[in-house]
VEXPABA-45509 format. One record per residue (C-alpha): residue number from 1; x, y, z. Coordinates in steps of 0.25 Angstrom, whole numbers, padded with zeros to 4 digits. Example, Ala and Ser with C-alpha at 12.3 -4.5 7.8 and 13.67 -1.06 7.14 Angstrom:
BEGIN
1,0049,-0018,0031
2,0055,-0004,0029
END
This chain:
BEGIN
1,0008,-0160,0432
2,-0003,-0169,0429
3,-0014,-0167,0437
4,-0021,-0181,0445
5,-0031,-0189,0441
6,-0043,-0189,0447
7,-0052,-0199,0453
8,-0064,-0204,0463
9,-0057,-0217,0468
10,-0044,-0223,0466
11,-0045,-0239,0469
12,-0031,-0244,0472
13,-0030,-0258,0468
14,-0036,-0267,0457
15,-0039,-0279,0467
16,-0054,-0286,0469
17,-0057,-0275,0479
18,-0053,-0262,0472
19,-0059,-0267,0460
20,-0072,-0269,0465
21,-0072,-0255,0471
22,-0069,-0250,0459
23,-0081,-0258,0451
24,-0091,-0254,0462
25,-0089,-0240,0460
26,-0087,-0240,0446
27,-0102,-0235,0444
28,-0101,-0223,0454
29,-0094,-0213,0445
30,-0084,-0211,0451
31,-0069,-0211,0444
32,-0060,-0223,0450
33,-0048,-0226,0446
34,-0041,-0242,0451
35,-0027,-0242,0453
36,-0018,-0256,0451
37,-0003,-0256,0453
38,-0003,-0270,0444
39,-0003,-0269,0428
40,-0015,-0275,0424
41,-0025,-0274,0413
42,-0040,-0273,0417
43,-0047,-0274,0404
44,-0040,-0288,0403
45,-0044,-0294,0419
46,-0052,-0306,0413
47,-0044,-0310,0404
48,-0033,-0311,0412
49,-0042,-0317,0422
50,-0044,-0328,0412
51,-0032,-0330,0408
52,-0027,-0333,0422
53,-0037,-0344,0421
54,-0028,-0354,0414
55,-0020,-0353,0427
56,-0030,-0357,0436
57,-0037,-0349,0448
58,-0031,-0337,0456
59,-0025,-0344,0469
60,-0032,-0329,0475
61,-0049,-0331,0477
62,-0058,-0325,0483
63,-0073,-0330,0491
64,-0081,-0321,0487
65,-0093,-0316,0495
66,-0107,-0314,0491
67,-0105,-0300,0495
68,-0091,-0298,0487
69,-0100,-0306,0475
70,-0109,-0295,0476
71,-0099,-0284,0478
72,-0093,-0289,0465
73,-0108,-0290,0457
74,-0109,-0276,0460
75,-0095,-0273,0456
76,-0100,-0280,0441
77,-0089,-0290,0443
78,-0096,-0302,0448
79,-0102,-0309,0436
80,-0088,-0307,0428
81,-0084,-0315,0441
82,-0096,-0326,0439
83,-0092,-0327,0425
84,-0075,-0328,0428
85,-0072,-0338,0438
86,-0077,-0340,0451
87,-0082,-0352,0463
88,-0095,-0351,0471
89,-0093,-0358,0486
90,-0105,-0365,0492
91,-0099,-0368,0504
92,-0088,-0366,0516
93,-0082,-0376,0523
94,-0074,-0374,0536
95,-0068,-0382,0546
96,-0057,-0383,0557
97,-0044,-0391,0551
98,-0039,-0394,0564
99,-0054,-0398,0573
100,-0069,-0402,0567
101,-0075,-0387,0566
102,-0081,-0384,0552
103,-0092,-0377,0546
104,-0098,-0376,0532
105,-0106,-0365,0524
106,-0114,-0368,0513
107,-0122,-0359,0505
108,-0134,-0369,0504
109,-0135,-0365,0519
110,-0137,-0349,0515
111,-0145,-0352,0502
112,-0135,-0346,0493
113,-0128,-0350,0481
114,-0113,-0350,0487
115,-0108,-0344,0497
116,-0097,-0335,0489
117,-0086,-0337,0478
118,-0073,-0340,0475
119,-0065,-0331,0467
120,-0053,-0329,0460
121,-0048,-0316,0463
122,-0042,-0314,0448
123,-0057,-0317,0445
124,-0064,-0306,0453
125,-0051,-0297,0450
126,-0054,-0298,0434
127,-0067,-0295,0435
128,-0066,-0281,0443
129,-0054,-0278,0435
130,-0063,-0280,0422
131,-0074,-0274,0429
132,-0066,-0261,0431
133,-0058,-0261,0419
134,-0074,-0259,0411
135,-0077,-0247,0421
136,-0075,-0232,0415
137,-0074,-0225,0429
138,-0063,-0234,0434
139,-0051,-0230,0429
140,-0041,-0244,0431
141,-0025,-0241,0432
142,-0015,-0252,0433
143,-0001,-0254,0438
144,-0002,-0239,0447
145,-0002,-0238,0463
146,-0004,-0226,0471
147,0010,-0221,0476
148,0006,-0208,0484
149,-0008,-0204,0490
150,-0010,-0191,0497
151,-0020,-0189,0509
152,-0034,-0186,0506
153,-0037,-0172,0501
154,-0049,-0162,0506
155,-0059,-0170,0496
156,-0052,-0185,0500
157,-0045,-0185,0487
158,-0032,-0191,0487
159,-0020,-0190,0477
160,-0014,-0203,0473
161,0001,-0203,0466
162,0002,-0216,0458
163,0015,-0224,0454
164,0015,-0218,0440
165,0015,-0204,0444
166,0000,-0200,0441
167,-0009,-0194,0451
168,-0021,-0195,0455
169,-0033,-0189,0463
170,-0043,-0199,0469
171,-0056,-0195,0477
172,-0053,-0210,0485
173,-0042,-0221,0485
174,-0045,-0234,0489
175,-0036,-0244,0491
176,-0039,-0257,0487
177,-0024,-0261,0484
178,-0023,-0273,0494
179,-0018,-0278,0506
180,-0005,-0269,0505
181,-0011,-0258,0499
182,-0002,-0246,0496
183,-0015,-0236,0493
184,-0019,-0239,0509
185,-0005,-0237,0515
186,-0004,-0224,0506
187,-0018,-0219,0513
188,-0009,-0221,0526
189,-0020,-0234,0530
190,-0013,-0241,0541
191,-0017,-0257,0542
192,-0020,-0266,0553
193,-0011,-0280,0550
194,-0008,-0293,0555
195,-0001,-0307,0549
196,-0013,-0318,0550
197,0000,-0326,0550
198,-0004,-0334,0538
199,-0001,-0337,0524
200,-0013,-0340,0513
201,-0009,-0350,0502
202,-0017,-0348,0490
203,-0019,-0357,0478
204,-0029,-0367,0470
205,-0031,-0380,0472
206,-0037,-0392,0465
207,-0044,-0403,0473
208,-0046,-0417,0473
209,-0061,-0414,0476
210,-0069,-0403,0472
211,-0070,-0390,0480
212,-0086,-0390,0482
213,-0089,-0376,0480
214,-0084,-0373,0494
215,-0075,-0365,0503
216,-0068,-0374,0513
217,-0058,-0367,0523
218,-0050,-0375,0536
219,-0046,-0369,0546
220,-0030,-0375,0551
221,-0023,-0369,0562
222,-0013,-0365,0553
223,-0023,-0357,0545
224,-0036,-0360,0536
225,-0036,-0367,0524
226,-0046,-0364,0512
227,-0050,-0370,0500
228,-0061,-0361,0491
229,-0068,-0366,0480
230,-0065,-0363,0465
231,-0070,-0368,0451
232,-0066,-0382,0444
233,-0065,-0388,0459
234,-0052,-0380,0463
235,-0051,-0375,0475
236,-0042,-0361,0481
237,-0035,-0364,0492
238,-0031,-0353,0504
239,-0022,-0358,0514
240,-0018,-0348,0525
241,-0007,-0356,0535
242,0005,-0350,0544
243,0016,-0345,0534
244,0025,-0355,0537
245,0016,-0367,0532
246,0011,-0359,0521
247,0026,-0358,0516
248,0028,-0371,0517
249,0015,-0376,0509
250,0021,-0366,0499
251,0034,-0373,0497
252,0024,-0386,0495
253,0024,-0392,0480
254,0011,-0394,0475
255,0009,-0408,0479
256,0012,-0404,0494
257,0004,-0392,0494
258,-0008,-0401,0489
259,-0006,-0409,0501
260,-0004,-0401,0510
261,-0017,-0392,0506
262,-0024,-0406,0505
263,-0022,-0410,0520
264,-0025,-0395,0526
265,-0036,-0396,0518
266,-0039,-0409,0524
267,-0043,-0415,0510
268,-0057,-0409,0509
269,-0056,-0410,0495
270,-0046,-0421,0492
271,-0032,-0419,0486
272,-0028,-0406,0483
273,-0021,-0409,0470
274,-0018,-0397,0464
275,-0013,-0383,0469
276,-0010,-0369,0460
277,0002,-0361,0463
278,0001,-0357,0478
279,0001,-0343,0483
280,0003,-0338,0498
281,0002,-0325,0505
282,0002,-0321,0518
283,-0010,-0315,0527
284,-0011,-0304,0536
285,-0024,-0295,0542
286,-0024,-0281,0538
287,-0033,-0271,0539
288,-0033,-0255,0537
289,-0035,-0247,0548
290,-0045,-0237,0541
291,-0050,-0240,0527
292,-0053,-0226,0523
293,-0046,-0211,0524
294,-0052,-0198,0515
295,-0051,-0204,0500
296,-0046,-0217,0501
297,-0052,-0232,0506
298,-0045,-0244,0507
299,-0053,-0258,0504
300,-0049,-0271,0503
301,-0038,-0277,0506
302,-0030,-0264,0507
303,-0039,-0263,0520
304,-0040,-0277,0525
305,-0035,-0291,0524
306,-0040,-0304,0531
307,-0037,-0320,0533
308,-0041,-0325,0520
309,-0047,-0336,0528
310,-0061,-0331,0526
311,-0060,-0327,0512
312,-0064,-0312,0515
313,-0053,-0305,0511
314,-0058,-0299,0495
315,-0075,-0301,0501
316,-0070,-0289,0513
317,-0062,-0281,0500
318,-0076,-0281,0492
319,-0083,-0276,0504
320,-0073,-0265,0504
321,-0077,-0260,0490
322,-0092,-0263,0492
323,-0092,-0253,0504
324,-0082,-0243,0498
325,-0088,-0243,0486
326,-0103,-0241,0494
327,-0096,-0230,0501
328,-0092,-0221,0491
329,-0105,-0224,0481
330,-0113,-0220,0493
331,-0105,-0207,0495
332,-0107,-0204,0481
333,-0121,-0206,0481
334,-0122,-0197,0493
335,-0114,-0187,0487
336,-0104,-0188,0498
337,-0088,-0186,0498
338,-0086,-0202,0498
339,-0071,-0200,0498
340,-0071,-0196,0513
341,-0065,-0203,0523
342,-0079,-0198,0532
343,-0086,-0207,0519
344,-0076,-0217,0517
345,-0076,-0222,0531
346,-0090,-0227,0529
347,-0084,-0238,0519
348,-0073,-0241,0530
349,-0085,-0243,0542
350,-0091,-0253,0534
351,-0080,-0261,0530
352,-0069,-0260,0540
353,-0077,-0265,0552
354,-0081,-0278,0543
355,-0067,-0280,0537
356,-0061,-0280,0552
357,-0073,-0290,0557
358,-0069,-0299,0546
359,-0053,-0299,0550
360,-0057,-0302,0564
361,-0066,-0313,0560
362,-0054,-0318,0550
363,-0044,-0317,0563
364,-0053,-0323,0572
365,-0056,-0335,0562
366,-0040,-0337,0562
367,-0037,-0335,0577
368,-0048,-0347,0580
369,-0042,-0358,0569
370,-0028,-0354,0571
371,-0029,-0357,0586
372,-0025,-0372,0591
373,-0031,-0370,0605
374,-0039,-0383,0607
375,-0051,-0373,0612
376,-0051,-0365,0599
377,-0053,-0375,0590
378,-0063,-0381,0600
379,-0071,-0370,0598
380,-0070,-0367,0583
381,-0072,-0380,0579
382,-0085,-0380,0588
383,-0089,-0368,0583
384,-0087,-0370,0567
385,-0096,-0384,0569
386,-0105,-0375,0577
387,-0106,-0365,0567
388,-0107,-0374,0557
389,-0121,-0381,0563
390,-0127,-0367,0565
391,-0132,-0363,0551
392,-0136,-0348,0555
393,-0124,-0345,0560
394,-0116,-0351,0550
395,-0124,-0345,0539
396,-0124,-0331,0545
397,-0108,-0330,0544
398,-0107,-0335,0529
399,-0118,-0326,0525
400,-0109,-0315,0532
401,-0097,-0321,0526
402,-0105,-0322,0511
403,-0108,-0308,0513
404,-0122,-0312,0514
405,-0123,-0302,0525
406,-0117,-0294,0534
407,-0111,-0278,0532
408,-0110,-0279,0518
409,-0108,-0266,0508
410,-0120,-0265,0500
411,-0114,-0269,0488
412,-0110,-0282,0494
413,-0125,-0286,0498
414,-0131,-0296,0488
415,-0144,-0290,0482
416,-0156,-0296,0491
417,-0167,-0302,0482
418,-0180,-0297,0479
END
């Protein structure tokens, strides 16, 4: 019988998030190999990124922090991104669709150049995919899952069965495999869920006026609305609504759908005169009821998902690998046994508790604009134009939302200038 393979860390899952881990760690020496149930070729991620240009932008984007920006420098991905495709945001606008609340951030306020990015996750995607393709310690194998993982052993090693008969031994697995992950439920990881009741459409738009470098988002009480900036003056468009309505502007021709975007939208930049292929998917919270067990990890959204309302979704993911990755380069230059559940937890302590805050912010946010009591919107609406007169305030919560401050993973602080 062949003997298994042997490795330091198995990363189940080729997404944004398991492929920054793997390119954080792709200096520490250590063996790791990525596991990707689809059949794709790394060596040739940009130039099917490229290729995909002739059919327009990916309906899937991300608003990138300064602290995912960072996380991603270090990862040696960032200026590939710069040099791909990708929209700097100057500016937020929010208001109340159904009172007079609204509030604005700029980055003029805070001195900074924007106050993130818009990017295509088939843009950030390529990048790591090249990125770990070029790496000699990362070992890439496509079109595999796990299908049996024992318990930890005496040293936290684990023994993964994959669906084509190979073996293999593995000091750590983490699963980074998504929101339905296979690796987590195979760790015996129980989850924490709940339906948000809503439905996101997803798609590109072109509009009568220019998007003006800014984010805007209105809050309905069927559900928010947001339009995010992208190059040539188009705009990606997340609509989350009640499923019945977002079945029924499915059904829409184009012409319809254009309107009816146009009028929720109340016509901040004209006519909507164009509308890609339109994609929808349902919402629901989850959230892993531990994040770690002797030799294994979960990061990502194989350990938590939110309202995409707030654009956090991937940003929490790269703080995951930012920590998980500090944690074990800290157990190795300690000489420690980083594979422990005793060392591991030190990544789950500093992510978990920010990752729960975060839902709970989300859920709170949609509980105050989902509700109709003439009282509630009394006193969002006071308090957004409230907010919005009082710069400190105001400007501390974008720089926490920038990543500008805050418990950040020190691979996520920007460099402070000499």
């Amino acid at each position: 019988m062949t003997q298994p393979s042997e490795v330091d860390l198995v990363i189940v899952g080729a997404g944004m998030v398991g492929l920054t881990l793997a390119a954080l760690l792709a200096d520490s020496g250590l063996k790791i190999r990525v596991l990707e149930s689809r059949e794709i070729e790394p060596q040739q991620a940009l130039a099917w990124e490229l290729s995909q240009r002739a059919t327009g932008y990916d309906p899937r984007v991300s608003a990138l922090t300064v602290a995912s920006q960072q996380v991603l420098s270090v990862a040696g991905v960032w200026e590939q991104i710069q040099q791909m495709r990708l929209m700097p945001y100057r500016a937020m606008d929010v208001w109340d669709g159904e009172g007079t609340g609204q509030i604005r951030f700029d980055c003029t306020e805070l001195h900074e150049p924007c106050l993130g990015h818009i990017v295509e996750n088939r843009v950030t995607q390529a990048a790591l995919t090249q990125q770990i393709a070029e790496q000699k310690n990362v070992e890439f194998s496509t079109g595999v899952e796990i299908v049996e993982m024992t318990e930890a052993d005496a040293d936290s090693q684990r023994l993964l069965t994959l669906n084509n008969g190979e073996q293999c031994r593995a000091r750590c697995v983490v699963a980074a495999d998504g929101a339905l992950s296979s690796t987590r439920r195979l760790a015996g990881i129980g989850m924490w869920e709940w339906d948000y009741g809503h439905h996101a459409i997803v798609t590109t738009v072109t509009t009568e006026e220019c998007n003006r470098s800014t984010c805007w988002q209105r809050f309905t009480d069927d559900g928010p609305l947001a339009f995010l900036p992208l190059p040539e003056g188009l705009s990606s468009i997340v609509w989350s609504t009640s499923p019945d309505h977002a079945k029924a502007l499915m059904a829409l021709d184009e012409t319809e759908f254009c309107q009816a975007l146009e009028q929720a939208f109340e016509s901040r930049l004209g006519k909507v005169l164009h509308a890609d292929q339109r994609f929808v998917f349902p919402l629901r919270q989850r959230h892993a009821r531990q994040y770690v067990k002797a030799g294994f990890a979960a990061i990502g959204d194989a350990a938590h998902t939110i309202h995409p309302l707030a654009g956090q979704g991937v940003n929490l993911g790269l703080m995951d690998a930012a920590a998980l990755a500090e944690t074990v380069l800290d157990g190795l230059e300690a000489g420690v046994q980083w594979n422990t559940a005793f060392h591991l937890r030190r990544f789950q302590r500093s992510r978990q508790s920010e990752n729960l805050q975060m839902a709970a912010t989300m859920e709170g946010f949609k509980q105050l604009f989902n509700s109709t009591e003439p009282l509630a919107r009394l006193l969002r609406n006071s308090g957004m134009n409230l907010l919005n007169r009082f710069s400190p305030v105001k400007n501390h919560l974008v720089q926490q939302a920038m990543g500008l401050s805050g418990n950040l993973p020190r691979l996520a602080r920007r460099p402070i200038k000499d």
